[in-house]
N, C-alpha and C positions, 0 to 999 in steps of 0.2 A: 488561443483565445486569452486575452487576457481580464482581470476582473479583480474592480478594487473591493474589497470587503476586508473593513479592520483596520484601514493603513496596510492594506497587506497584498501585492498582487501575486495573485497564484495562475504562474503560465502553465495551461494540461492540454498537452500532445498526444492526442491517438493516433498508433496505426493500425489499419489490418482490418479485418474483416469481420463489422458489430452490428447489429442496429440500436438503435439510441442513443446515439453518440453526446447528441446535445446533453440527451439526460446525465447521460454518464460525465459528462464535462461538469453539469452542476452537483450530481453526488461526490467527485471527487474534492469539489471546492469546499463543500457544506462538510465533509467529514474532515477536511483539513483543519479549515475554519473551529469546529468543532473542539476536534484533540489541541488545537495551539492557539488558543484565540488571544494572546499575549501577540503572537508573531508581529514584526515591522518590518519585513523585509521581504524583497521580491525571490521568490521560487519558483521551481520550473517541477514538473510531474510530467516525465515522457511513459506513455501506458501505451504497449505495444500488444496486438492480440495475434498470440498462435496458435496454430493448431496443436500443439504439445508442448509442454518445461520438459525442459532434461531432467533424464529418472521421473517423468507424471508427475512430478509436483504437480501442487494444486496452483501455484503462483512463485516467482521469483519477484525480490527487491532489491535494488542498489544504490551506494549513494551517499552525499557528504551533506553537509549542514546548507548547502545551496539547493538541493532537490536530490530528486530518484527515478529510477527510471526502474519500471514493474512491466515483469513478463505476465500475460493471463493467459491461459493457455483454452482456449475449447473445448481440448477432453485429457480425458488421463486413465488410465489403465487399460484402455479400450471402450469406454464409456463415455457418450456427450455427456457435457455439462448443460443446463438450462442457462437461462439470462441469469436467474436468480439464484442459480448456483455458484456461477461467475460473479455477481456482485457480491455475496456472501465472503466467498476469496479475495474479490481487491480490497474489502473491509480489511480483511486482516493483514493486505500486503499494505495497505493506505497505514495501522498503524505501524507497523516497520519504518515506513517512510518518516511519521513525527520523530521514530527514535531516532533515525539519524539526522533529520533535522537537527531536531535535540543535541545531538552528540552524545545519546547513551549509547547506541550502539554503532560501532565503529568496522569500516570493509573488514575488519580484520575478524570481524563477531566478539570483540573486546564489550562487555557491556560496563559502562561508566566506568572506561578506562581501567577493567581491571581485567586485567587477561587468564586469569584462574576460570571463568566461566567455557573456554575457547574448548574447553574437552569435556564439556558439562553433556550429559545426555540429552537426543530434542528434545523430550517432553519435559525434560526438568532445566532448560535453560529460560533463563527468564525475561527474556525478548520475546521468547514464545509464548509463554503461561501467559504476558498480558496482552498478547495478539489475542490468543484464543480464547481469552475471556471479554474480550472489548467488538471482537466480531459481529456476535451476531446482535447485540444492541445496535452499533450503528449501521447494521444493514434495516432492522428495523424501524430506525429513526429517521433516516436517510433514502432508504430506496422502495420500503412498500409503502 
């Protein structure tokens, strides 16, 4: 689908197995829209839904300054996830995607080109810290 808002079209590809797709189509826009509202250029968001990320992650992101392509997974540990547990995770995998938009963070996990970060602990690298602090505002803002 695609859809102009900003000067900006944001192409987003679901696959696999959801319901509210449409919805889900407009909170990925309005979270994009959101985090980059500068953006003029056309991007693509391929959002694939599994039934598990490798090692249960809660979500995978990948991807250059053109788009990303995010894994959500269904469940993880042995536990389903809710709808709203899932949208809660592509919040945080949606801001991954502005980073690499951006070009802060880089396939390599280079955060603004600086590769000292690439052996940085998760919880103290800091792609993450402002994932997991940007989370659950725009799940709140965005999808309840």
């Amino acid at each position: 689908m695609m859809k102009k808002g900003n000067n900006t079209n944001i192409h987003v590809s679901i696959r696999g197995r959801i319901a509210q797709k449409r919805r889900i189509e407009e909170y990925i826009q309005k979270t994009i829209q959101y985090l980059m509202p500068r953006l003029r250029r056309n991007i693509t968001i391929d959002l694939q839904i599994v039934n598990v990320c490798e090692n249960d992650f809660y979500g995978l992101c990948w991807g250059d300054k053109s788009g990303s392509e995010i894994e959500l997974p269904r469940n993880a540990w042995g536990t389903a996830f809710t709808i709203d547990e899932m949208m809660r995770n592509l919040a945080h995998e949606l801001v991954h995607t502005k980073q690499l938009l951006r070009g802060e963070l880089s396939r390599k996990q280079w955060w603004k080109d600086d590769p000292s970060y690439s052996n940085t602990g998760y919880a103290k690298q800091p792609w993450e810290k402002e994932a997991y602090n940007l989370e659950d505002k725009i799940f709140q803002k965005y999808w309840l």
